[in-house]
N, C-alpha and C positions, 0 to 999 in steps of 0.2 A: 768462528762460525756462530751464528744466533742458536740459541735454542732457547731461549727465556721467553718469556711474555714480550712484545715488541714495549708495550706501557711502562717498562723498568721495574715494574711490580706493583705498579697504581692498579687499582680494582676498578672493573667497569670502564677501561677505554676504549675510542669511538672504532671503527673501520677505517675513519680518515687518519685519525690520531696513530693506528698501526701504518699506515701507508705512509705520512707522511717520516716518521719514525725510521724507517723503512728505506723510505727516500736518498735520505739523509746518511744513511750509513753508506749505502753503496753506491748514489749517486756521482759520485765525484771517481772510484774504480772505473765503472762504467762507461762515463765520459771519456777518460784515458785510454781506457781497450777500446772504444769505439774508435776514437779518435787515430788511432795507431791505425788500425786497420781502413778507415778511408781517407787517412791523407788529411781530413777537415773537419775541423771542431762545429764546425756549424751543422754541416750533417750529421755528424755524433750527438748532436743536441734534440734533433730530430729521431734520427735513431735509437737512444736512451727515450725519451719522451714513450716510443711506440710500444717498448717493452715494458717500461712503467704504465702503461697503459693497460696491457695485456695484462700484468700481476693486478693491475686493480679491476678488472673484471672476473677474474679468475678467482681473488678473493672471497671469502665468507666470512658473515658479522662472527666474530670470537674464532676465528683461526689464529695461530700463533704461527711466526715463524718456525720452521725448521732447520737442523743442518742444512736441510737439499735446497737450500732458499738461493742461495749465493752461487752455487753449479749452475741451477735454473737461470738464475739471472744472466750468466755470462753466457752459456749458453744458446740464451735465445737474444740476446744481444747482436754474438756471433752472426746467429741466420737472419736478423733483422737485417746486417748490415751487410751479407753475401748476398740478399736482394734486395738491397738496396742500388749497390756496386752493379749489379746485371739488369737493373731495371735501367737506370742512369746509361750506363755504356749501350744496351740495345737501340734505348732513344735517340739518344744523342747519334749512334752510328747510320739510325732510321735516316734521320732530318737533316744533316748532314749529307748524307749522300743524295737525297733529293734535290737539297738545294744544288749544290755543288756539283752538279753531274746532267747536266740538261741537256749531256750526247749519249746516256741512258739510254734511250728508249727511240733514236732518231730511225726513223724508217728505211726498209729499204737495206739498213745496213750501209750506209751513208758514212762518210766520217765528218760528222758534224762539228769537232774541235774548235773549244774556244780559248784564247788566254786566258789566265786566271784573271786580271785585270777586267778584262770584256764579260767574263763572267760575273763580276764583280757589279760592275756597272749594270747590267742586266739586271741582276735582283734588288737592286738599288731602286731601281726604275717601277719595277715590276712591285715592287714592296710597298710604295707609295700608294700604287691603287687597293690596297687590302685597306679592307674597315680599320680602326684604329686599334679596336682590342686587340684584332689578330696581327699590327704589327708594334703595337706595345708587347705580347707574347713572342713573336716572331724574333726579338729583337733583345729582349730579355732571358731569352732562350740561350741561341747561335750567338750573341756578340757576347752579353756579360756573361754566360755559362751558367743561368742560375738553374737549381734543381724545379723544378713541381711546385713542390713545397713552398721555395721561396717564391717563386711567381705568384701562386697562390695569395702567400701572407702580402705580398706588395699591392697586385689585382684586387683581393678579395674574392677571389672565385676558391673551387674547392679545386684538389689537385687531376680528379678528370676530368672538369670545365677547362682546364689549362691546357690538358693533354688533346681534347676534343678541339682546341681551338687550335692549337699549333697543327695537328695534324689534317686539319681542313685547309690551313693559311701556306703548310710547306706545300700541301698538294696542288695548290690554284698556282702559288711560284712555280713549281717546275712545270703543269702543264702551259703557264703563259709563256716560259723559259723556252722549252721545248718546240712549242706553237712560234716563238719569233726564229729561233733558231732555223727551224724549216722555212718559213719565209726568205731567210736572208741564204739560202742555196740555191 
């Protein structure tokens, strides 16, 4: 555990110079706990990132590490990545089930039932008419399985641009889903 000056015992280093310091010690632990815990080093990266984040706001110019530094870290690493895990799963279970389920909501009480195939075909169709963002999102989402996150760094949008877009683009699929389903009864 640290408890020395982060600066090795240089007089006068920066805030970055401890953070970076900092970094570097526990970075590579962190990434591995993270990584354990979601199955995938690229969200671990993002994960670690959020909490190296948080210790550098949280910091002040001439703090020193403490023992408690390295508890802290794993720590809040932990809850970074237990909401990371249930932000992801809620999503993905959201969007999913919109797309995929356009006997949801059929009136009536109807049994609108489609094959999986015909459903298939359907949002195929239906996906073409969405703006392009929303089915570059739409698409990068449900097919490749990317996080937020990654759609973001790919799009250039921030990660509720992404979520504001998916969740506009899955809602127009299923209502158009929905809308031909009842047509064709």
């Amino acid at each position: 555990m640290q408890t020395a000056t982060a600066d090795g015992g240089r007089g006068g280093s920066s805030r970055t110079d401890d953070m970076e310091t900092i970094v570097s010690e526990h970075e590579t632990a962190l990434l591995r706990y993270a990584a354990r815990l979601l199955n995938n080093a690229s969200d671990a990266q993002d994960v670690v990132q959020n909490v190296f984040i948080k210790l550098f706001q949280q910091w002040r110019e001439g703090a020193r590490p403490t023992a408690q530094l390295k508890s802290w870290l794993f720590r809040v690493t932990h809850n970074e990545a237990v909401d990371y895990i249930r932000r992801e799963s809620r999503l993905k279970i959201l969007h999913e089930k919109q797309l995929n389920d356009p006997t949801a909501e059929c009136p009536d009480g109807r049994n609108c039932a489609m094959s999986v195939e015909e459903k298939r075909q359907l949002i195929l169709a239906h996906l073409r008419r969405l703006s392009d963002s929303e089915q570059q999102v739409v698409l990068l989402r449900l097919d490749a399985g990317l996080s937020y996150r990654e759609i973001g760094g790919i799009t250039g949008r921030s990660e509720g641009n992404v979520g504001n877009i998916l969740h506009h683009a899955v809602k127009k699929l299923a209502a158009a889903v929905r809308q031909e389903a009842i047509h064709e009864m």
